[in-house]
C-alpha positions in Angstrom: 81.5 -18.1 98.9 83.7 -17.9 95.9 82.5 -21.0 94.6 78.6 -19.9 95.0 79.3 -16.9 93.0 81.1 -18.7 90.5 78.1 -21.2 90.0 75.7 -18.6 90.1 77.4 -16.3 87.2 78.4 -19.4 85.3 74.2 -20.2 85.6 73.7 -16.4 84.3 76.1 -17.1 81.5 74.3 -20.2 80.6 70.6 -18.8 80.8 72.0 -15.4 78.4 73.5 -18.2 76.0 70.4 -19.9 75.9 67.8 -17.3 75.1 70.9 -16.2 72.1 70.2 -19.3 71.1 66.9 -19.9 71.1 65.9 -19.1 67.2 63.4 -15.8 66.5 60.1 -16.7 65.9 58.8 -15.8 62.4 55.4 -15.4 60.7 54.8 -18.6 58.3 53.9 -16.1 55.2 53.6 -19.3 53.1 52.0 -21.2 55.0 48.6 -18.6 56.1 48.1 -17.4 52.0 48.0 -21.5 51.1 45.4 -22.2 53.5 43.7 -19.2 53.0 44.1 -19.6 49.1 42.9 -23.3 49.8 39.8 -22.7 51.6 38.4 -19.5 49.1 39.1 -21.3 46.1 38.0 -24.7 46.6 35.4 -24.1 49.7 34.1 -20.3 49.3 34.0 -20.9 45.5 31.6 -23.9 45.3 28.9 -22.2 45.8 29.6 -19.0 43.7 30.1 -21.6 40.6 27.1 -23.0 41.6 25.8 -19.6 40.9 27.6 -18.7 38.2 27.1 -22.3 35.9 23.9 -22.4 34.4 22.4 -25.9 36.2 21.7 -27.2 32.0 25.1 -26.7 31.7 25.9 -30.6 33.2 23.8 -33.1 33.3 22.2 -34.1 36.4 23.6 -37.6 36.7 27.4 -36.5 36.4 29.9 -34.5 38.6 29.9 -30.5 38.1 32.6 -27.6 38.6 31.5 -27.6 42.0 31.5 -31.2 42.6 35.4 -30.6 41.0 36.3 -28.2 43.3 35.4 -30.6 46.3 37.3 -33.4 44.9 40.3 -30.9 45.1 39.6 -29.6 48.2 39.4 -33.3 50.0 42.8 -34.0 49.1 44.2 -30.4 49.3 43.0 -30.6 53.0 45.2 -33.0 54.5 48.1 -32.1 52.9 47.5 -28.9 54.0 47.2 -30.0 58.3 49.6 -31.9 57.8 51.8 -29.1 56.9 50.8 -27.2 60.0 51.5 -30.0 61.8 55.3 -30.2 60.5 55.8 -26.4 61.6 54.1 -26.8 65.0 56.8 -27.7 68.0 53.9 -29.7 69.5 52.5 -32.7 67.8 50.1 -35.9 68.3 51.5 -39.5 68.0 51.5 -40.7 64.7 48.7 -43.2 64.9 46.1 -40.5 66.1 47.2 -37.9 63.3 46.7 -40.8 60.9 43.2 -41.6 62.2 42.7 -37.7 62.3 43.5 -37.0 59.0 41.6 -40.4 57.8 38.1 -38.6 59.7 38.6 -35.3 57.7 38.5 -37.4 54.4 35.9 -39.1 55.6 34.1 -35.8 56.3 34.5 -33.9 53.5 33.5 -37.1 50.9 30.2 -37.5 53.4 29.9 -33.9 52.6 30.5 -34.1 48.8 28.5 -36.9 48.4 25.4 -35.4 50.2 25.6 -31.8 48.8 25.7 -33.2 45.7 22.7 -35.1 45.8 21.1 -31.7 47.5 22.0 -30.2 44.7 19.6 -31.9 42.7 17.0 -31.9 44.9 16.4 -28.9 44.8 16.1 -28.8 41.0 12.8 -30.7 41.3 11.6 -28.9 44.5 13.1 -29.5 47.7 13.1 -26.7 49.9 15.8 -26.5 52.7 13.8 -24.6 55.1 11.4 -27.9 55.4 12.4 -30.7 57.3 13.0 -34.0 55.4 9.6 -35.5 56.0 7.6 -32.0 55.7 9.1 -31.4 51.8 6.2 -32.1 49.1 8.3 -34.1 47.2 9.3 -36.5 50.3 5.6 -37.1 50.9 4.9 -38.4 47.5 7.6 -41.3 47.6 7.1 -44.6 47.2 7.7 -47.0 49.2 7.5 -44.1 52.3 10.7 -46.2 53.7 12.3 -44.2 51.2 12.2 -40.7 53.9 14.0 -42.7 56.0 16.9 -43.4 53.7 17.2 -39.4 52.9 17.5 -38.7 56.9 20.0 -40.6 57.1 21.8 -38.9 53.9 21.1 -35.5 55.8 22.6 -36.8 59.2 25.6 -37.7 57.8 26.1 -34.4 56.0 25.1 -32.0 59.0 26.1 -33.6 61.9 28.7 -37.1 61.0 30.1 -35.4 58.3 31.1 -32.0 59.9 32.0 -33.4 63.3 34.5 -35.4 61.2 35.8 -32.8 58.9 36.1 -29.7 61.6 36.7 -31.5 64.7 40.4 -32.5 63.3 41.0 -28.9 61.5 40.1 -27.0 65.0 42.5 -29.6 66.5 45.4 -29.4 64.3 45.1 -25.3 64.3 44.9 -25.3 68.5 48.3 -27.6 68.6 49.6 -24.9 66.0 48.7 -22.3 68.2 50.2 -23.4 71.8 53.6 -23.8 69.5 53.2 -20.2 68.3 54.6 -18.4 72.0 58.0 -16.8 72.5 60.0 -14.7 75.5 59.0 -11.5 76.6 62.2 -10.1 74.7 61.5 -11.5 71.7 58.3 -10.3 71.6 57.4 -8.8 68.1 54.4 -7.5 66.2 52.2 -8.7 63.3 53.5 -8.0 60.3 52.2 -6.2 57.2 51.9 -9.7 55.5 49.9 -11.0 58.6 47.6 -7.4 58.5 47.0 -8.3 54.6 45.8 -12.1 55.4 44.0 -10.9 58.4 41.1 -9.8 56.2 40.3 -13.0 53.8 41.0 -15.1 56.3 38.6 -13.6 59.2 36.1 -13.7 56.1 36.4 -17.3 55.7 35.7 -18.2 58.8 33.1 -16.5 59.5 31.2 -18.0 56.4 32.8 -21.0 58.0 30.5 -20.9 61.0 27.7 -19.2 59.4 27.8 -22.5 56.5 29.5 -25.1 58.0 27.9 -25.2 61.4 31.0 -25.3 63.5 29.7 -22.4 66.2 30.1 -24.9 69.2 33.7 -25.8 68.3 34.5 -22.4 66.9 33.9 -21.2 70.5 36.0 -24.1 72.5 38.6 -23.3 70.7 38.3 -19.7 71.3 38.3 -20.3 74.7 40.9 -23.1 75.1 43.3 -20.4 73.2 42.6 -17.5 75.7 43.0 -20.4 78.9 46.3 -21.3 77.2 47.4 -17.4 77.0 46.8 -16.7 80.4 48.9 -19.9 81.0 51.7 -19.3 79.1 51.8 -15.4 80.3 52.4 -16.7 83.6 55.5 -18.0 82.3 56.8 -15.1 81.0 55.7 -16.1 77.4 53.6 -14.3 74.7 52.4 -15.4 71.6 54.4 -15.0 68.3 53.5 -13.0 65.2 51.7 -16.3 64.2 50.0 -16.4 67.4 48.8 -12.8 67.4 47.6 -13.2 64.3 45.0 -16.4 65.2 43.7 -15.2 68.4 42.9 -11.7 66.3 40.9 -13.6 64.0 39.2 -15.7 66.4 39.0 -12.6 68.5 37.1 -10.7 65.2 34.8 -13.6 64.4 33.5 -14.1 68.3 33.0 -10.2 68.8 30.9 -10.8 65.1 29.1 -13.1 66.1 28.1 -12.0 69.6 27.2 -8.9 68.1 24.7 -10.6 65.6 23.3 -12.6 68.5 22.2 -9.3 70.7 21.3 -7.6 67.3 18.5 -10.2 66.4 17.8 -10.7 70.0 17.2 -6.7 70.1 15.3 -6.2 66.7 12.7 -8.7 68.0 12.5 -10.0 64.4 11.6 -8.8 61.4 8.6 -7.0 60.5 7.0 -7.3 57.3 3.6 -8.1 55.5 2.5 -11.9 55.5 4.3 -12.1 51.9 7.7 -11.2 53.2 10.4 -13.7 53.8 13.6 -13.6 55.2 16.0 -15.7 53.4 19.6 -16.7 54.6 22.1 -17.8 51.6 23.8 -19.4 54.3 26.5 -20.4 51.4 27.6 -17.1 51.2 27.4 -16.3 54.7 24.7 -13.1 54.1 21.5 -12.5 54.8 19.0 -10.5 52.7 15.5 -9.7 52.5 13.2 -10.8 49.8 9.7 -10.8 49.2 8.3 -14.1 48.1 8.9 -13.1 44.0 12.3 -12.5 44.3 12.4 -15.9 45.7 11.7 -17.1 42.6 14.8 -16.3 41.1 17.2 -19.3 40.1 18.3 -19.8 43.1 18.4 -23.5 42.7 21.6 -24.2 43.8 22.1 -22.0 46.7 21.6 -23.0 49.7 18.6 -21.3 51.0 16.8 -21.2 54.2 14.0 -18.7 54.3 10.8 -18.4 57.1 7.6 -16.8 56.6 7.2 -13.9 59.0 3.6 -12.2 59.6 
């Protein structure tokens, strides 16, 4: 009996050690402001330069500040995952975060290369709202082979290209996040640092799956987080500062975007006159309404995708 007790208090002991020694989580301050720094200056501000920089300011056949920007941002990137990966407790074998961080490279240079070429399509007349084959200036090339050519430039961009460059990113941040749990005791609250980022960095991705297309993994991931919470709560864990802070933000940005969903569902539409367009500056992640001569601003380099209504 004496013995039992003994084992059992000595147990105790060892369990009451263990959580003393278990470190405190802590919010990675540095680590949020670079990526969200990252991803405003070198994503969010391509296409504000492209609105600030006159388009005669470069020539056509050379790089621009935007082109720059991308450059930076394709080898920011993977130094900055591979960061996250280094704080994360839970990590991939090094041959799959090589070929992971090799397909957002990839990605973002299929990207560059076919924005940039966009870009100047749409000097001479290429609307984005048209399919390939329905633009004017498609149906007047010859040899007509050449169409073909351009879908596949456009298929690498919107679908090849951002498979490659977000599947990793949503990845990397979900192995982050099932790292990010604590005890019940050591559960603490967001900080005012965390409440500061909280803002920018919702922003972002929100013109992240308003630009970038990503609404399909944006919404796995949502839901692989809140499977993994419920998990983890059954065993007595609860998620960090760091944690809190990205189930928030995906929490924000899928309450946003349901909420735009039932809103256009409910309005039916716009209604307008038959000169009235509704135009989506999908790199800014806003919509606005314009009649058909304020489309005719110089909106060259914006990415615009406007349908007639009436």
């Amino acid at each position: 009996m004496n013995l039992c007790v003994s084992v059992f208090c000595s147990r105790s002991a060892g369990s009451a050690e263990m959580k003393d020694v278990l470190p405190k989580p802590r919010f990675h301050l540095d680590l949020w402001l670079r990526f969200t720094v990252q991803n405003w200056i070198l994503d969010v501000g391509r296409p504000v330069l492209m609105l600030v920089v006159p388009a005669d300011w470069c020539p056509v056949n050379r790089p621009g500040p935007a082109e720059v920007l991308h450059f930076l941002y394709i080898i920011s990137t993977p130094l900055v995952l591979l960061k996250m990966l280094e704080r994360s407790p839970r990590t991939l074998p090094l041959l799959a975060v090589r070929l992971g961080i090799i397909a957002v490279v990839m990605g973002t240079s299929l990207h560059l290369v076919a924005d940039s070429i966009t870009g100047r399509l749409l000097l001479i007349g290429y609307k984005l709202h048209l399919s390939v084959r329905e633009n004017p200036i498609m149906k007047t090339l010859e040899p007509s082979s050449l169409v073909d050519a351009f879908e596949l430039l456009f298929y690498f961009d919107d679908t090849l290209g951002h498979l490659m460059w977000y599947g990793p990113l949503f990845l990397v941040l979900f192995l982050f996040f099932s790292g990010c749990f604590s005890l019940r005791k050591q559960e603490e609250k967001m900080p005012l640092a965390a409440w500061m980022l909280f803002v920018p960095s919702s922003a972002f991705y929100w013109y992240l799956i308003t630009e970038g297309q990503t609404f399909i993994l944006f919404i796995f991931t949502f839901f692989t987080m809140t499977a993994t919470v419920m998990h983890q709560r059954r065993r007595g864990m609860v998620p960090d500062s760091n944690g809190v802070f990205m189930l928030y933000r995906y929490a924000v940005q899928k309450l946003w975007t349901m909420w735009s969903m039932l809103t256009q569902r409910g309005s039916g539409g716009v209604s307008g006159g038959a000169g009235e367009v509704q135009v989506r500056m999908c790199c800014l992640g806003k919509c606005f309404m314009m009649t058909e001569n304020v489309e005719r601003w110089r909106c060259d380099h914006v990415r615009i995708i406007s349908m007639p209504i009436g």
